[in-house]
C-alpha positions as CSV (number, residue, x, y, z in Angstrom):
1,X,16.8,0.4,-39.2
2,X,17.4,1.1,-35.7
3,X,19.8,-0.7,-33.4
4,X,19.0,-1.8,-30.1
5,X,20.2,-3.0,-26.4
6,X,18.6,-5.9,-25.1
7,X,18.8,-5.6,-21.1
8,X,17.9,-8.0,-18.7
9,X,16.7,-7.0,-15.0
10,X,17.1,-9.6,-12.7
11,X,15.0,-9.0,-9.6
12,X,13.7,-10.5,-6.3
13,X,10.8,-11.8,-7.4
14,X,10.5,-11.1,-11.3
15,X,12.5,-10.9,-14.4
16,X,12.1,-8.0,-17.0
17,X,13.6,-7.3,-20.5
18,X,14.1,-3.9,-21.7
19,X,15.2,-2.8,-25.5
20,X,16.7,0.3,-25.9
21,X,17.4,2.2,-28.9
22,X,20.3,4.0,-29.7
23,X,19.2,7.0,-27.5
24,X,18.4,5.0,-24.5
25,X,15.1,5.0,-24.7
26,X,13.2,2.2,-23.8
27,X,10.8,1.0,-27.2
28,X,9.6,-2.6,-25.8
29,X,9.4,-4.4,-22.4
30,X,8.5,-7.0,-20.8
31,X,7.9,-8.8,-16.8
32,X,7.6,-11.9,-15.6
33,X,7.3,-12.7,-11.6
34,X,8.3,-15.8,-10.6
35,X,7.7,-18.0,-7.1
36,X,9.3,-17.4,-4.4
37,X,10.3,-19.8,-1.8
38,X,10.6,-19.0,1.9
39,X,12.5,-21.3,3.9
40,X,12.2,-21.6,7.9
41,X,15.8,-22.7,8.1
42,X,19.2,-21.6,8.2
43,X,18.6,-18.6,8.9
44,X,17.5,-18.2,5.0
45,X,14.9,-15.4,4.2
46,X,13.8,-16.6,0.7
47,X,15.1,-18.1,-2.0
48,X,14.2,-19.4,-5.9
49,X,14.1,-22.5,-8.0
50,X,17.0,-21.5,-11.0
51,X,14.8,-23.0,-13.4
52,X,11.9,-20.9,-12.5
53,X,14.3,-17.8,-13.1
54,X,16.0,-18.7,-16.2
55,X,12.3,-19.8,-18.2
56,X,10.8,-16.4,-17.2
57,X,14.0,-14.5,-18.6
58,X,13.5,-17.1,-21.9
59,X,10.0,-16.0,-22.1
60,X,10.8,-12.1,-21.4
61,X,13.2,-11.8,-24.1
62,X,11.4,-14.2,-26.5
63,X,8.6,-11.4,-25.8
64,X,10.4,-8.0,-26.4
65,X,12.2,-10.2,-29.6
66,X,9.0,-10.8,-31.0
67,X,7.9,-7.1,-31.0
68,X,11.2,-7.1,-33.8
69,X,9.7,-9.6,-35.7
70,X,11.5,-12.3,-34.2
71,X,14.6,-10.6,-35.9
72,X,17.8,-10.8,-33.5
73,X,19.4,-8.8,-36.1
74,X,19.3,-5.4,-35.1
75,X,20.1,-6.0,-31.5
76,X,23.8,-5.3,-31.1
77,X,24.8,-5.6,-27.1
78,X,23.1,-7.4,-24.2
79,X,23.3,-6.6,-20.6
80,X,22.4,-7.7,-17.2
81,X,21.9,-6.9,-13.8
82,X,20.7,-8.2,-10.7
83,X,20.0,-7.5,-7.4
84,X,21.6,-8.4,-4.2
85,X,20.9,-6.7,-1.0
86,X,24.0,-7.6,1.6
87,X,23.7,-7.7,5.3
């Protein structure tokens, strides 16, 4: 049975969920885009309803998960990361 890390990749404009097995190679994936907004105010250059973020990393992870059987078993560390671009 082979052990895995489950990572989340929070982008700009889509969420992805990668496991990796034990030699860091990527066995299942999966990307969701979500919407994003563009405000004309405050100087803002776009931004993203939190609920639209956290149901498309649900549904990635559910998604890579599945390809396991739905078995949570074998995965044995989760990570994330996101991206933020500073001025």
């Amino acid at each position: 049975m082979t052990d895995y890390i489950l990572s989340i990749d929070q982008g700009t404009t889509s969420s992805r969920a990668i496991l990796f097995n034990r030699d860091g190679r990527s066995e299942h994936s999966a990307q969701k885009e979500f919407y994003n907004i563009f405000p004309m105010m405050a100087g803002l250059k776009v931004g993203h309803d939190p609920d639209d973020i956290w149901r498309t990393v649900e549904n990635t992870c559910k998604n890579v998960i599945a390809a396991l059987d739905n078995s949570t078993d074998t995965i044995k560390a989760i990570g994330i990361t996101n991206h933020l671009k500073l001025h």
